[in-house]
C-alpha positions, -999 to +999 in steps of 0.1 A: +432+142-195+472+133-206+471+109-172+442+094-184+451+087-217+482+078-206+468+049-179+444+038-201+475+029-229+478+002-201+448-016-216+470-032-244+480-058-215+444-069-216+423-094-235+415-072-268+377-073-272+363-077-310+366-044-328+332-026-339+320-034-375+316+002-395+285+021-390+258+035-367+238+007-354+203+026-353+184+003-328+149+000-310+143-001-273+116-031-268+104-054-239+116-088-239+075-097-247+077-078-279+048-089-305+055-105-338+034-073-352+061-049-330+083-066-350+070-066-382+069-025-375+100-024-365+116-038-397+093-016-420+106+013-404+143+003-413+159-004-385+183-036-381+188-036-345+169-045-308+178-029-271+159-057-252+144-049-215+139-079-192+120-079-161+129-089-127+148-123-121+146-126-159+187-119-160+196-154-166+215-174-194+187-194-206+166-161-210+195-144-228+196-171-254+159-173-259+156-135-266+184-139-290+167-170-310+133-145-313+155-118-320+176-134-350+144-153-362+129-123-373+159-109-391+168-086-370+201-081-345+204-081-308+227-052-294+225-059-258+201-074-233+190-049-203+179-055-167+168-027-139+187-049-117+219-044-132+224-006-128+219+023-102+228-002-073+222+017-043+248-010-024+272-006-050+272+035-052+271+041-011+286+010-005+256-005+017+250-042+034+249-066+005+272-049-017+293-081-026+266-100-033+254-074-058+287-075-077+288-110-072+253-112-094+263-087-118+296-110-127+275-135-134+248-113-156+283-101-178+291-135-177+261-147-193+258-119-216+289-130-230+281-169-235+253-158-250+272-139-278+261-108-273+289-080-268+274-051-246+259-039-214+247-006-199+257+005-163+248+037-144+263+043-114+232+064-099+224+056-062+193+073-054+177+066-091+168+096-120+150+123-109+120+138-124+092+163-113+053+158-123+048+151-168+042+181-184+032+192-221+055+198-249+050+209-282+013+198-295+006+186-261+027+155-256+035+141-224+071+141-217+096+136-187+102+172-168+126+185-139+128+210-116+150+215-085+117+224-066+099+193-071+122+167-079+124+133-067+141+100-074+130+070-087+143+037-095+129-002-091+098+010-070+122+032-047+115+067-041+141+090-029+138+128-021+154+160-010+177+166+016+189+127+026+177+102+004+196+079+028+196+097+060+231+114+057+252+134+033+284+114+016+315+129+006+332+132-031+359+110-014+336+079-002+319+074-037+355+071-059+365+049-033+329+027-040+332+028-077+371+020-076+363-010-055+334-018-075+347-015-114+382-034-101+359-064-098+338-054-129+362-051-152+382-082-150+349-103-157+341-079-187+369-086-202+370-123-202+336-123-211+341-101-245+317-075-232+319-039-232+304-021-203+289+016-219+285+041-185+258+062-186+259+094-172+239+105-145+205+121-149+203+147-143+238+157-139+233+180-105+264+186-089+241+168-057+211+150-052+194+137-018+228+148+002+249+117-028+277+141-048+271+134-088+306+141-097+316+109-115+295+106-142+279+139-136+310+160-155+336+156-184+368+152-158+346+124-136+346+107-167+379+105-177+391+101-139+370+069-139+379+053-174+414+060-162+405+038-125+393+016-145+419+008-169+402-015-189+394-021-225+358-034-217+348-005-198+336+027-220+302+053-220+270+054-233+268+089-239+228+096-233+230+131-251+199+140-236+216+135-201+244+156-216+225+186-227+207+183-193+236+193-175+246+222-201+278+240-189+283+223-152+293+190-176+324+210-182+320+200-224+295+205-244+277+174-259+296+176-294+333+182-277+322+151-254+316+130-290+351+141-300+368+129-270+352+101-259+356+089-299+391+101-300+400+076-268+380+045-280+353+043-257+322+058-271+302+027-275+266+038-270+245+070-276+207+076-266+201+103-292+172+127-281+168+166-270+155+186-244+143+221-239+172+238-215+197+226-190+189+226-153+179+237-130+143+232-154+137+213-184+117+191-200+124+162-230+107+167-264+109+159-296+142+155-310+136+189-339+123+211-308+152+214-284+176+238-283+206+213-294+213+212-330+207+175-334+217+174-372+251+189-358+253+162-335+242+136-360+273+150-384+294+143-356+293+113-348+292+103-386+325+122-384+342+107-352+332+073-375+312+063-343+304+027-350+284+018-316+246+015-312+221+048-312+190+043-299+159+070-296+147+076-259+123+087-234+103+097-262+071+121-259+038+102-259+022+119-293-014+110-297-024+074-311-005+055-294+029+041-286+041+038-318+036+069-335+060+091-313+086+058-316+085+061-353+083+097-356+118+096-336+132+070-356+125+079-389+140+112-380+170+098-365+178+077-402+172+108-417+194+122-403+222+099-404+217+095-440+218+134-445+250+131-425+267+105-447+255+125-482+267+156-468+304+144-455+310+123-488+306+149-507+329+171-486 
């Protein structure tokens, strides 16, 4: 962790990116074809910020600035602009035919992000997708996202991958640093002269191996720092997906509050998808954020602590009865509830 820290004092060489305004930036995950009503909702429940997905071929400049233009017309904030093209790149990860020509696109998506003033992207460096096993019920009978070892498969852009080879062989620990190193060597140069900070997500779930592909880079605490030191960069960071955290329980080597704490104390915790699940693996499922078996308010006070000043978003959220929105706004009413409880509680300390 010392030789991490240590590289990454390198970054000082490098264009300095804009430093964070204070706060949490609580934010909503919507589709670029969001309704005017969605919007409407969306203020009322008192949240300033927008997670935008796009759809395929929709990465493009000229989208970019006509999402933002919605987005700021009605008064509220765009935090970053999101694509299922530009992470889990199985040519990237395993380093596959038409690997430069994926980097090559993904230069020019960071490059567009940035002319188009907005400051962050999410990458995951998965490359057989997130696996899941069959919905099942949690508490009250919402559907929610489940896993177990025995039934697992992967999923990502229409692909399906599954137990023992997802791509017909096993690769080594050694092969996939050597991918990412060539990879975010490439990346991160562009990032930073674009003024766009690249938040890692960590892979879900964090099993030590999946379809014969090693998930040691952004499966544990020490792949982590190992590849923010490779990447020496001030544009490249994490988006800590807690949930993702909590998945992997011990075998993440930190537990999801000492992870907050470090990756705060280093200056790269950027992003954090703020939701629960009921155990670590080898079997969970996700629920509400009140009914795992993290302390959420905990986790809340630390981040208000760490003076996190990223975006925090709700996600994979049960499907509660009525309707999309009701599970959305349970979650995010809870989540500014808690933040506010946070603040009260830390001033007055």
């Amino acid at each position: 962790m010392a030789a991490a820290a240590a590289a990454m004092s390198g970054e000082a060489m490098a264009k300095p990116l804009p430093p964070l305004t204070p706060g949490i930036k609580i934010s909503m995950q919507v589709g670029e074809n969001v309704t005017p009503e969605d919007l409407a909702w969306i203020k009322q429940m008192g949240v300033d910020y927008l997670n935008v997905q796009t759809g395929k071929d929709r990465g493009t400049l000229s989208n970019f600035l006509d999402i933002k233009k919605r987005v700021e017309a009605s008064g509220l904030k765009l935090w970053n602009i999101s694509n299922s093209d530009n992470r889990n790149i199985e040519e990237v990860t395993l380093n596959l035919p038409g690997r430069d020509a994926k980097i090559e696109w993904l230069k020019q998506y960071i490059r567009d992000t940035g002319k188009a003033g907005i400051g962050y992207i999410t990458y995951a460096h998965m490359a057989n997708g997130i696996w899941s096993s069959p919905r099942e019920s949690t508490r009250g009978g919402a559907s929610a996202r489940a896993f177990n070892m025995k039934t697992a498969q992967g999923v990502w852009n229409g692909k399906t991958y599954a137990n023992p080879l997802s791509h017909g062989r096993k690769y080594s620990k050694e092969e996939l640093w050597d991918n990412y190193t060539y990879f975010i060597k490439q990346i991160a140069p562009v990032a930073e002269e674009s003024g766009v900070r690249i938040g890692i997500h960590p892979d879900d779930p964090p099993v030590p191996e999946l379809g014969g592909i090693p998930r040691h880079i952004f499966g544990t605490f020490d792949g982590y720092m190992k590849a923010l030191e490779i990447a020496n960069s001030p544009a490249i960071g994490v988006c800590l997906c807690c949930g993702t955290w909590m998945e992997g329980g011990k075998s993440t080597g930190k537990d999801v509050y000492g992870a907050v704490r470090e990756f705060a104390r280093i200056g790269k915790l950027w992003k954090i998808h703020f939701r629960n699940v009921t155990a670590p693996i080898p079997y969970f499922v996700e629920t509400y954020i009140d009914d795992g078996y993290t302390d959420m308010y905990k986790l809340m006070k630390t981040l208000v602590e760490v003076d996190f000043r990223g975006n925090l978003i709700a996600d994979h959220v049960p499907e509660m009865s009525g309707g999309r929105n009701n599970g959305w706004s349970y979650s995010m009413g809870y989540i500014r509830a808690l933040y506010k409880a946070a603040q009260a509680e830390l001033k007055k300390g």
